[in-house]
MIKE-375099 format. One record per residue (C-alpha): residue in three letters; x, y, z. Coordinates in pm, whole numbers, plus 50000, padded with zeros to 5 digits. Layout:
% MIKE-375099
alaXYZ;...
% end
This chain:
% MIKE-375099
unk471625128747750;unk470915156347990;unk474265158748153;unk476305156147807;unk474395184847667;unk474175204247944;unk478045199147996;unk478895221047715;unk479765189547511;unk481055200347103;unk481065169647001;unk478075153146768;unk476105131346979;unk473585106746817;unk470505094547099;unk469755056646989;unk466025044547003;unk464005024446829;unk460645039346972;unk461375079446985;unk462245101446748;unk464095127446889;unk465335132247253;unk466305168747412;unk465455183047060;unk468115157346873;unk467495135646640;unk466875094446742;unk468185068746550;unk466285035746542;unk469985016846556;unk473745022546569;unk473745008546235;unk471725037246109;unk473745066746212;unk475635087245934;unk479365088345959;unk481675077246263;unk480885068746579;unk484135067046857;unk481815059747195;unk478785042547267;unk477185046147609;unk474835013747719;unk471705023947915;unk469634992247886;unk468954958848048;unk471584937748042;unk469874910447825;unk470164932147508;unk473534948147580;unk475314920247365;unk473374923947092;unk473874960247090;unk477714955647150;unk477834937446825;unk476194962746591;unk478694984346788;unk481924963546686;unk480244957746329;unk479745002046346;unk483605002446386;unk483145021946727;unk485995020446940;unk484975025147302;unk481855011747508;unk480545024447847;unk478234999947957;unk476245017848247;unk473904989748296;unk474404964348598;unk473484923948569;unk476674913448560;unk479304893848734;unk478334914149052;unk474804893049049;unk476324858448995;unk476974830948810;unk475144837848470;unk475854873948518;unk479654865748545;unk479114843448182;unk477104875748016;unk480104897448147;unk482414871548026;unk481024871447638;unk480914909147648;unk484604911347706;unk484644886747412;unk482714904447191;unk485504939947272;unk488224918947178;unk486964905646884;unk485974938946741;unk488784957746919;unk486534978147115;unk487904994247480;unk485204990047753;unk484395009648085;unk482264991748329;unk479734973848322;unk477854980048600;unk479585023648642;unk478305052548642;unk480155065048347;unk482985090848333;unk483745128148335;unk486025151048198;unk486045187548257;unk488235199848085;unk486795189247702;unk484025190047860;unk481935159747886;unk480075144148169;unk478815110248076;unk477395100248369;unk473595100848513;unk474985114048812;unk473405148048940;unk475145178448861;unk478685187048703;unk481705189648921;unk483815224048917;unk486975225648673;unk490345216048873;unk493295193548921;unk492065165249052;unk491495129148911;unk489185104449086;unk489185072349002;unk486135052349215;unk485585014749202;unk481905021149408;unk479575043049208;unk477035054649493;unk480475062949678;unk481585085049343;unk478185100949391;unk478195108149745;unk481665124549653;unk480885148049383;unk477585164049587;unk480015170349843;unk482385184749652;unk480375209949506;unk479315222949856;unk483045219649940;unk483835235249629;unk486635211349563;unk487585210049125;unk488155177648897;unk489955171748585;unk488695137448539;unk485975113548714;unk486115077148627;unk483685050048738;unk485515015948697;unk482434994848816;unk483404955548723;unk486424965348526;unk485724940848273;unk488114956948057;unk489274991648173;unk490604988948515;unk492125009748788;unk495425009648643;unk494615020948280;unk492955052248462;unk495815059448632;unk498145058448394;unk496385080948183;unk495465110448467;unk499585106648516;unk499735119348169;unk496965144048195;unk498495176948159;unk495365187948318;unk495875167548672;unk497885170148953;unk496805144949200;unk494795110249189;unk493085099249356;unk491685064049375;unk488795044149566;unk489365006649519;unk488324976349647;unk490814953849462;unk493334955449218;unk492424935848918;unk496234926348759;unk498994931149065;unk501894928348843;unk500614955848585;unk499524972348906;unk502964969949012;unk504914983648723;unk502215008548566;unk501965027648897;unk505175028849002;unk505785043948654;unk503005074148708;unk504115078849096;unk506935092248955;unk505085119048752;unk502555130449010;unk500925116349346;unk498875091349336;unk496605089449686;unk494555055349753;unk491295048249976;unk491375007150021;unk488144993250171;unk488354958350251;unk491044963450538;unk489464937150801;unk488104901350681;unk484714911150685;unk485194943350480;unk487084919450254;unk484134900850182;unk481754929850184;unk483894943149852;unk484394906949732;unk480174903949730;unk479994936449619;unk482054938349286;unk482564898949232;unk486194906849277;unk488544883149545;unk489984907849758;unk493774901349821;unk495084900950161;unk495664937250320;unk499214930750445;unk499844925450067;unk498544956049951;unk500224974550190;unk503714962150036;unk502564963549762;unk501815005149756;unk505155013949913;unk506754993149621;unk504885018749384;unk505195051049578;unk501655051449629;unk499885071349957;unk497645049350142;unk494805067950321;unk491905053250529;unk489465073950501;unk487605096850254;unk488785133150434;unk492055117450480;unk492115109750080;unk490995146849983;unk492615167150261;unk496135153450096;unk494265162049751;unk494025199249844;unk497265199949963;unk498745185849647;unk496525207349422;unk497705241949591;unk500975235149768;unk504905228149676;unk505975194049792;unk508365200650092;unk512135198250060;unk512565180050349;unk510845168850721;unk511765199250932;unk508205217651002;unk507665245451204;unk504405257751367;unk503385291251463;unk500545297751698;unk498735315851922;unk497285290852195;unk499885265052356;unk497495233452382;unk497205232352027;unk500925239652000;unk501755206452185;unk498815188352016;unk500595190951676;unk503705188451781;unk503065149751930;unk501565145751521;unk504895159951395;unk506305129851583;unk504155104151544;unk503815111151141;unk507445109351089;unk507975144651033;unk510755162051244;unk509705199651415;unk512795225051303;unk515455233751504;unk515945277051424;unk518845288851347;unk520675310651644;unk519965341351399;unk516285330351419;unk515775330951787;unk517585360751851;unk515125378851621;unk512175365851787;unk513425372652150;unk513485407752030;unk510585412551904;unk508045392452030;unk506605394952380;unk508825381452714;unk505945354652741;unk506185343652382;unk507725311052309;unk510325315952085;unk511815277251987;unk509365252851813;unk506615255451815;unk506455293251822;unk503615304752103;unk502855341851993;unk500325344552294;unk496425346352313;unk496685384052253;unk498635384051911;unk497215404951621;unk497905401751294;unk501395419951281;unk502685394751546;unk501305364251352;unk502935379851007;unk506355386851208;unk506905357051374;unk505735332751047;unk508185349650822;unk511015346151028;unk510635309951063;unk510065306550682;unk513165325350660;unk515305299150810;unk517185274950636;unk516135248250884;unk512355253550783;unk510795229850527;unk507305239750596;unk505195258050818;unk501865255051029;unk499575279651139;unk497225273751407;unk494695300851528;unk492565299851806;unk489255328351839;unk489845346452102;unk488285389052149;unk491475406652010;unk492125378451711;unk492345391151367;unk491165362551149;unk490195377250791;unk493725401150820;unk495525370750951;unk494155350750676;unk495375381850396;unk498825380350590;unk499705343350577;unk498485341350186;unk500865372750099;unk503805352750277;unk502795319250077;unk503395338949811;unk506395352049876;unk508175317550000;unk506855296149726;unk509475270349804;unk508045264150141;unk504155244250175;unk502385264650425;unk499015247350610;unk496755260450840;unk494265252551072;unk491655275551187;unk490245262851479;unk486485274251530;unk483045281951361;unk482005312951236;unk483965336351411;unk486565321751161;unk484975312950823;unk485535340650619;unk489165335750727;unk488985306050596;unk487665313450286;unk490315336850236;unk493425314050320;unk491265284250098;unk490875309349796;unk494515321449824;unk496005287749760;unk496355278750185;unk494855243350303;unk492535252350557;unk491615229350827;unk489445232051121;unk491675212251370;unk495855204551429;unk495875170851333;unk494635171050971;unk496985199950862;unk499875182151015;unk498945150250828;unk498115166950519;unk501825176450558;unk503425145250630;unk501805129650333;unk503365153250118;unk506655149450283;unk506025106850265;unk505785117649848;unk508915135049822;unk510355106349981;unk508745077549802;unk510185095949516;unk513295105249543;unk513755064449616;unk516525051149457;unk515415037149094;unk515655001149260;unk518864985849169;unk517554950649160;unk520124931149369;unk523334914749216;unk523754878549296;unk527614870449330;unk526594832949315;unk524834808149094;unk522084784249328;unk521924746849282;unk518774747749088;unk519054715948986;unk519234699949321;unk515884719649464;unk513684706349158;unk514834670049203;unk513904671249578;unk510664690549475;unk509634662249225;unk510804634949490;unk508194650849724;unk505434652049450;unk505974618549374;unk505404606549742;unk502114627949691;unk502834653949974;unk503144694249949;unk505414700350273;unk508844693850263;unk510564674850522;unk512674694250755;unk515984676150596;unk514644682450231;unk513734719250347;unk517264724850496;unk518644711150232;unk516754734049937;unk518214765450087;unk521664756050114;unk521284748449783;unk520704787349785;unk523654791449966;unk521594796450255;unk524024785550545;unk522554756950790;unk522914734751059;unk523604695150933;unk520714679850956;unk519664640750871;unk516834617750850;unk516914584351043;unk514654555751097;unk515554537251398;unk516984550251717;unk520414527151642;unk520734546051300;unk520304577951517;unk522824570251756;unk525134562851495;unk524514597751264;unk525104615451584;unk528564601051691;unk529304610851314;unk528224648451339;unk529914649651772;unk527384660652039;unk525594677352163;unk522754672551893;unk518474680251857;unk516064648851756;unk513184668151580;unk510304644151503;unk509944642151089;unk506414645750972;unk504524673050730;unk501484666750864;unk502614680151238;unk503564720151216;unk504764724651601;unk506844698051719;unk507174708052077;unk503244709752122;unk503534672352070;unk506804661852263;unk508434656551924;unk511704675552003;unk514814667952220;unk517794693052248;unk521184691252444;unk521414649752411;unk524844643652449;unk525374607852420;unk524334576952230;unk522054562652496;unk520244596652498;unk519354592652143;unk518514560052138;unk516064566852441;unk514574605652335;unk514264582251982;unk511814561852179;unk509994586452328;unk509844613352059;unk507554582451907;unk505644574652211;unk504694609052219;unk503454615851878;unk501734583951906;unk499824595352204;unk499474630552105;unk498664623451729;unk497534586451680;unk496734583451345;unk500444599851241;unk503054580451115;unk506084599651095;unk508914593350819;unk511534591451085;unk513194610751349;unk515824642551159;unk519404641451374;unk520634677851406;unk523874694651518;unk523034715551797;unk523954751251780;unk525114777751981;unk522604803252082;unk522364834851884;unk519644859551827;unk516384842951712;unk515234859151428;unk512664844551122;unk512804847350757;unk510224838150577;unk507434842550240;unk504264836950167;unk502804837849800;unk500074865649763;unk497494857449543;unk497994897449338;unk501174905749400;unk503224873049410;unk506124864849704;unk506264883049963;unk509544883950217;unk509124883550604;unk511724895150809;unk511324897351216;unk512474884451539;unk511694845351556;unk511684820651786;unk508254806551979;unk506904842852050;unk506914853151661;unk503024848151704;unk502394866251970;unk504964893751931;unk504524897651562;unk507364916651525;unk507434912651134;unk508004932750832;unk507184923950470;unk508514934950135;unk507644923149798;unk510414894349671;unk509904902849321;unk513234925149259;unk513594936349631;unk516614956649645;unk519964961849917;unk517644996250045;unk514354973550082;unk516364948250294;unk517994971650478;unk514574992650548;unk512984957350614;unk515924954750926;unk515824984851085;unk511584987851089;unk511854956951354;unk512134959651707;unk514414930751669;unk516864955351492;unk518054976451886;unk519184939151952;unk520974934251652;unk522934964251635;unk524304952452005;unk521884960252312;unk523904965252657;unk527024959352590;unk525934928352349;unk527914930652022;unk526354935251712;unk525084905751472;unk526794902851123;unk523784923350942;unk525394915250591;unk524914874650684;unk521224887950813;unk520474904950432;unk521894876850232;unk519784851250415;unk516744878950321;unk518034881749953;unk518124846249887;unk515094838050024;unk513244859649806;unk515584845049522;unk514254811649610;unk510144825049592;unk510954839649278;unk513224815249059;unk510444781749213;unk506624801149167;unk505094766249324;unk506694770449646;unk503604785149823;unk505224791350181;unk508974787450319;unk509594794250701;unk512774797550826;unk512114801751220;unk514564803551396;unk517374817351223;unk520474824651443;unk522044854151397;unk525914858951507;unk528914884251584;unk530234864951248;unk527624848951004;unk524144827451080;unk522624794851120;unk519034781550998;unk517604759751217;unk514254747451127;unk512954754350799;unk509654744350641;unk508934744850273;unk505274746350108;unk504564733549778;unk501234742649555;
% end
């Protein structure tokens, strides 16, 4: 009551208690029920036991929107979870919209409301924060006032029974009154709304996300924590580049990018360049330039020339620009405006260092006045020290110039923004034409063959034989059952030829002695047929295979490995990397989402691998057929997409060739 009076709230608000009268001076009503007129919010502060009772005098009321503050809910167990579950009932049946239960409330600054019984109301600004923890929400806001950091909107999702992370965000993306989001999350509660929703306001305005649950016991830490499942991290991941979304991993991470947003253009391009006055720092930011994808400028001839002239013999004059220990504020202003003047310059850095003849505060005055007067061009700085330097600091903050204390944020803060542009200026995702129509019909009779024999893995035959239905090309491969019927299949496909040991329950053949390559006559079937079995019996005695699978043996190519794994959010996902036994231990893997995965995502997904210098030819190697490489990629994810109970499909290796590509081992799992 306190905090929506004392926000400067016009609206009527109507306290609800049966044992006071008035509260603050307003009138109490013994009931909802009772109060005059309309009612379009009700906020819950009372044990959870009576909070469905009260929801239903609500719904009855006609009110339209619950915030249910009060915690007891699926985050304490069983019985909350079924209390949580009839209160989401109850909102549907009435058509009621509910935030929480089990938040903190929500703020808006701009109307202005805070209905929250957090301490305090935030500054006006441009920010919306969205924050699935509420203690983390109020850690936030104390700091912000100290940091004097502004907000638009403050939600607290709590067990997004109804409301989630993605109806916030949708609606700060059409807040007139926001610029950024930002989000702390610990799961996302639909991934395919998720999916389409925020890719949809990414387009509009950034939208910057702090994921905890990163390792597996932070996973289960949020799990116990909001009652959510967290989905694997690897998944999320994918599934924010998808959307355009910035991921952060930590809170100054989440709000130095914030401030930059709020007060600075989004940079035309990845060309930076960084004026200083101390050449440590110089070299520091220039390895972050590097490392966070951004590129340092190259000056124009013109540019150079003009600071050869004018700047000191000592001076460095390419990028970054050193303007010495002993540079005042006229040598800071010079030398920053001529690199802002270049064509080649995207953005700029400043980094001062204290030292007895430093200007700060007039430093400070000169680098806001050029901000202003290149408004095309994001300008950062970091002033690096304590006092000496804080009303600097102050000055550069008020005049619209992130501030930061050390190299490394400001150069971050500016490779996020360049990662935005980026992200969205992507292509509007042509989803991927198909020049082909797969043998559907053939993969669903083999999958209900395998149901029927009451097993989930496919056979390494009935795998091969699913993706060529997808036009997948593969080495001829066939199931036998004695070592004479083996002989005889492989003086019908012409040696050399592989015996691969056929049985789902054994994942690694060659750990058990159930492979033989190179055999290139009868009598070596028939006799690596024997022993293939003696070995699994040995190795795995309670295994009965289904037979020994006869395959062509193929020339040596690249290994490479294609595969997907269903996420539990966000559906398929498409693994691309170099194969062969080391994929484990290299991990030398990429992912993308299968779900409408596009020629650019492929493409991306190739040349992110290490694999990729060996594709394109490595000493004097020629280069693999790439387009053979993306199809097998592309139909893959086809496959995941069109068949949602294939759980797993590994195609490792996959030979890749001057002309075209070979699968070699494939395994299929069902749900």
């Amino acid at each position: 009551m306190n905090n929506i009076v004392q926000s400067g709230y016009k609206g009527k608000i109507y306290p609800v208690n049966p044992k006071e009268k008035e509260i603050n001076g307003i009138p109490c009503f013994p009931s909802i029920t009772g109060i005059p007129g309309k009612v379009d919010t009700a906020i819950f502060s009372v044990p959870a036991g009576k909070v469905l009772d009260i929801a239903r005098e609500c719904g009855a009321k006609g009110v339209k929107n619950l915030i249910v503050l009060t915690a007891g809910f699926k985050e304490t167990g069983r019985a909350g979870a079924e209390l949580e579950k009839k209160l989401l009932s109850l909102c549907e049946q009435y058509n009621m919209r509910l935030l929480g239960p089990n938040c903190v409330g929500f703020i808006d600054t701009h109307t202005p409301i805070n209905a929250t019984f957090l301490k305090g109301f935030p500054p006006q600004g441009e920010i919306a924060f969205i924050s699935q923890s509420g203690a983390m929400l109020a850690a936030i806001l104390d700091w912000s006032r100290l940091a004097g950091i502004g907000y638009s909107k403050i939600y607290s999702l709590g067990n997004k029974a109804d409301l989630n992370e993605v109806d916030c965000i949708s609606e700060a993306a059409d807040d007139p009154n926001t610029k950024v989001i930002l989000c702390y999350i610990e799961d996302v509660s639909c991934g395919s709304e998720f999916l389409k929703k925020v890719t949809q306001a990414t387009l509009k305005k950034p939208v910057i996300i702090l994921k905890s649950g990163t390792s597996q016991a932070g996973a289960q830490a949020a799990s116990s924590h909001t009652g959510a499942l967290a989905g694997s991290d690897l998944a999320y991941n994918t599934a924010f580049k998808r959307c355009g979304v910035l991921r952060v991993y930590s809170m100054s991470e989440l709000f130095d990018l914030a401030i930059a947003f709020t007060s600075q253009p989004v940079p035309k391009g990845e060309k930076i360049a960084i004026v200083t006055n101390s050449g440590g720092p110089g070299i520091i930011a220039t390895d972050k330039v590097e490392s966070y994808g951004l590129s340092m400028a190259r000056f124009a001839k013109e540019t150079i020339d003009e600071l050869r002239l004018n700047l000191p013999p000592e001076a460095g004059i390419y990028n970054p620009v050193d303007v010495l220990g002993d540079a005042r504020t006229d040598r800071f202003k010079f030398a920053l405006e001529t690199v802002l003047k270049d064509e080649n310059v995207h953005s700029a850095a400043v980094l001062l260092c204290p030292v007895a003849v430093t200007e700060p505060l007039e430093t400070a005055q000169a680098v806001v006045e050029l901000n202003k007067a290149y408004p095309d061009k994001p300008l950062v700085a970091a002033y690096m020290g304590g006092p000496s330097l804080a009303e600097g600091a102050k000055v550069l903050s008020a005049g619209g110039v992130p501030c930061f204390t050390m190299p490394e944020p400001a150069i971050a803060a500016m490779a996020g923004m360049s990662m935005y542009r980026k992200l969205k200026e992507r292509t509007a995702a042509e989803i991927t034409v198909t020049d082909f129509k797969p043998d559907q019909k053939t993969v669903k009779a083999i999958f209900y063959d395998v149901k029927r024999d009451n097993r989930l893995a496919l056979l390494g035959s009935e795998a091969a034989e699913v993706i060529a239905a997808y036009r997948i090309d593969t080495i001829p491969t066939v199931l036998t059952h004695s070592p004479e019927e083996a002989a005889a299949k492989a003086d019908d496909m012409g040696y050399p030829v592989v015996l691969k040991v056929a049985s789902p329950r054994i994942q690694h053949k060659t750990d058990v002695g159930g492979v033989k390559i190179g055999l290139k006559t009868a009598g070596d079937v028939k006799s690596a047929y024997v022993n293939v079995m003696e070995n699994v019996h040995r190795y795995l005695p309670k295994v009965i295979p289904h037979g020994i699978e006869i395959q062509k043996m193929a020339p040596k190519g690249i290994e490479l490995i294609v595969g997907m794994s269903r996420d539990v959010q966000f559906g398929p996902m498409i693994g691309f990397g170099l194969g062969g036994i080391y994929v484990n231990l290299l991990k030398d893997v990429t992912f993308r989402l299968a779900n409408g995965i596009t020629v650019n995502e492929i493409k991306e997904m190739i040349s992110e691998t290490k694999a990729y210098t060996l594709l394109k030819g490595y000493r004097g190697d020629k280069p693999v057929d790439l387009e053979a490489v993306s199809k097998v990629i592309r139909r893959v994810a086809m496959l995941a997409v069109d068949f949602p109970e294939i759980m797993e499909i590994d195609i490792n290796p996959v030979f890749a060739y001057e002309h075209g590509v070979a699968a070699l081992d494939v395994k299929i799992t069902l749900s």
